[in-house]
C-alpha positions, -999 to +999 in steps of 0.1 A: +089-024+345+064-049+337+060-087+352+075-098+316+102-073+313+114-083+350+112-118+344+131-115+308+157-094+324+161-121+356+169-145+329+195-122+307+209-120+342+217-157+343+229-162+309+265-157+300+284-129+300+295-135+261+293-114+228+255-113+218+263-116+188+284-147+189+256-165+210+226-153+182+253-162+153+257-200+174+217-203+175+210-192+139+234-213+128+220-245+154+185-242+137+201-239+102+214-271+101+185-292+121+210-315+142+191-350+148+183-358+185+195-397+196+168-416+180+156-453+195+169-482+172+129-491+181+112-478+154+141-480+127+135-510+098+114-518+070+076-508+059+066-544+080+085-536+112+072-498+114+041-510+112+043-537+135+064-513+168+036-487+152+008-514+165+023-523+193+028-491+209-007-478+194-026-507+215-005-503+243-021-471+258-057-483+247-059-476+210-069-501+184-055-506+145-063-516+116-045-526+080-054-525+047-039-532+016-062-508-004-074-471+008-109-477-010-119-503+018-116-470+041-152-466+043-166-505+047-138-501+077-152-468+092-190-484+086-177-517+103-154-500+134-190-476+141-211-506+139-189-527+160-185-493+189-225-488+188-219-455+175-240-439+151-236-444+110-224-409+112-188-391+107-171-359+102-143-355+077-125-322+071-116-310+032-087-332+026-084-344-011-076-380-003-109-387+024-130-366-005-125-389-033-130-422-016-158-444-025-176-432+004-208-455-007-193-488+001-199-476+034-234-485+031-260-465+050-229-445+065-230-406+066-207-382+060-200-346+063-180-323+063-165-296+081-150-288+114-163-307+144-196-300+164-208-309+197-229-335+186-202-355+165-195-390+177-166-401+157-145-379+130-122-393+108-087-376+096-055-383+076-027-382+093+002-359+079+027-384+098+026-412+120+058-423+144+069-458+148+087-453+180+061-442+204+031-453+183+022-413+175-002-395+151+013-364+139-015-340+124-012-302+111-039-278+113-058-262+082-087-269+067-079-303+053-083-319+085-095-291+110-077-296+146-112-302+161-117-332+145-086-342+164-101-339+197-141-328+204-157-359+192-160-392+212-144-413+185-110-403+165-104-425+135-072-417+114-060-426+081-023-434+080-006-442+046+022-464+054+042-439+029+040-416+061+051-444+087+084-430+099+108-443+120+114-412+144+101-378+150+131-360+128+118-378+095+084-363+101+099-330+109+120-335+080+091-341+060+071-307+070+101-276+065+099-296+029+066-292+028+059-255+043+097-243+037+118-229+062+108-207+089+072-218+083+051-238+105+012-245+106-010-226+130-009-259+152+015-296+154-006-322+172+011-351+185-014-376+192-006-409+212-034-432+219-065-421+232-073-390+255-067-405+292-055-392+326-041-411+359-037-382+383-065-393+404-050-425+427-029-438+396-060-450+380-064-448+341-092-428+336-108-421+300-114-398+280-094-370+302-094-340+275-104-352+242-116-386+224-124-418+244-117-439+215-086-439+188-086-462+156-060-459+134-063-473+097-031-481+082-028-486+048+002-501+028 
C-alpha cells in the first residue's frame, strides 16, 4: 500500500458508516445548488459604499487607490502613480481587450508591453475579473488576458477594477465565474489578492514584499 492509499483509507476509516451512495448523492446535490456562506452586512449597499469599505480595507493593509470616472484617464494615472513611485516609464500588460484598446498615448513617454511578466519588470498592470468589498480583495483568473505573473513577479501591481465588478461578497464573484466558464469549469488558477505581498512571522513585524509585489494600486473606475 502506498503513503496515499494508507492515508485515504485512515480517513474512510473515520467517516461514517452510511450508504455511499446516499453521502455522494448529499454532496452532488450540496454543490448543485451553491448554498451562500453568512456574508458580512460590511460590504453590502450601493456602487458609493462598495467603493468606499473597498478603499478602506484596500489602504488598510498598505495598498493605495485610485477613482476615476472615465477608463481612458487609465494611462495619464499609470504614467502619474510610476512617476510619483520613482519607477521607471515602463509596464507590462497581458492581452486583455479592455487594457489593449486604451489610449495608451496619453500616457506620455510611458511604455508598454506586452506579455507575461519578466524579471526585469517593475510594475504590471491587470484588470481585475472581480474585486470584493468586504475585505478589500482583487479577484483575478489566469489565461492569457492577464497572465498570473503579472499578478505577482514584478515590484509594482497596478489593477484596473470596473466598479461594474465591485461586489459586495465573495459568492457574487463566484456567482459571476460558473456564468462565465459554466459549470464544473474553473480556470487553471483563482487569485485572491489583498493588499500588497507582506509577512509578520519574524517578531510580529510587518515586513514587505514577503512573496510577491511591494506595491498594490488599484484603479477604480465608475
Amino acid at each position: 500500500m502506498s503513503a496515499r492509499e494508507a492515508m485515504l483509507a485512515r480517513i474512510r476509516s473515520k467517516l461514517p458508516k452510511a450508504p455511499e451512495e446516499a453521502r455522494i448523492a448529499a454532496v452532488d446535490a450540496r454543490l448543485k445548488e451553491h448554498p451562500r456562506n453568512l456574508i458580512p452586512q460590511r460590504g453590502q449597499g450601493d456602487d458609493e459604499h462598495r467603493i468606499h469599505i473597498f478603499t478602506e480595507m484596500m489602504e488598510a493593509v498598505g495598498g493605495s487607490v485610485e477613482i476615476l470616472t472615465d477608463i481612458n484617464d487609465v494611462p495619464h494615472a499609470v504614467a502619474d502613480y510610476l512617476r510619483n513611485a520613482n519607477l521607471p516609464a515602463h509596464v507590462r500588460r497581458g492581452a486583455d481587450p479592455v487594457l489593449a484598446h486604451l489610449p495608451w498615448h496619453r500616457g506620455g513617454i510611458l511604455d508598454v508591453v506586452e506579455g507575461r511578466a519578466e524579471e526585469s519588470d517593475r510594475a504590471s498592470i491587470t484588470r481585475a475579473f472581480a474585486g470584493v468589498a468586504e475585505s478589500g480583495t482583487i479577484i483575478q483568473i489566469s489565461g492569457p488576458d492577464n497572465p498570473t505573473t503579472l499578478n505577482f513577479l514584478p515590484e509594482s501591481h497596478i489593477v484596473v477594477l470596473e466598479t461594474s465588478a465591485l461586489f459586495a461578497s465573495y459568492e457574487e464573484a463566484w456567482s459571476k465565474l460558473r456564468a462565465l466558464m459554466g459549470e464544473g469549469n474553473m480556470p487553471r488558477t483563482v487569485n485572491m489578492i489583498s493588499g500588497p505581498s507582506r509577512t509578520a512571522d519574524i517578531e510580529q513585524t510587518i515586513v514587505r514584499p514577503a512573496h510577491g509585489p511591494k506595491n498594490m494600486h488599484v484603479i477604480i473606475v465608475r
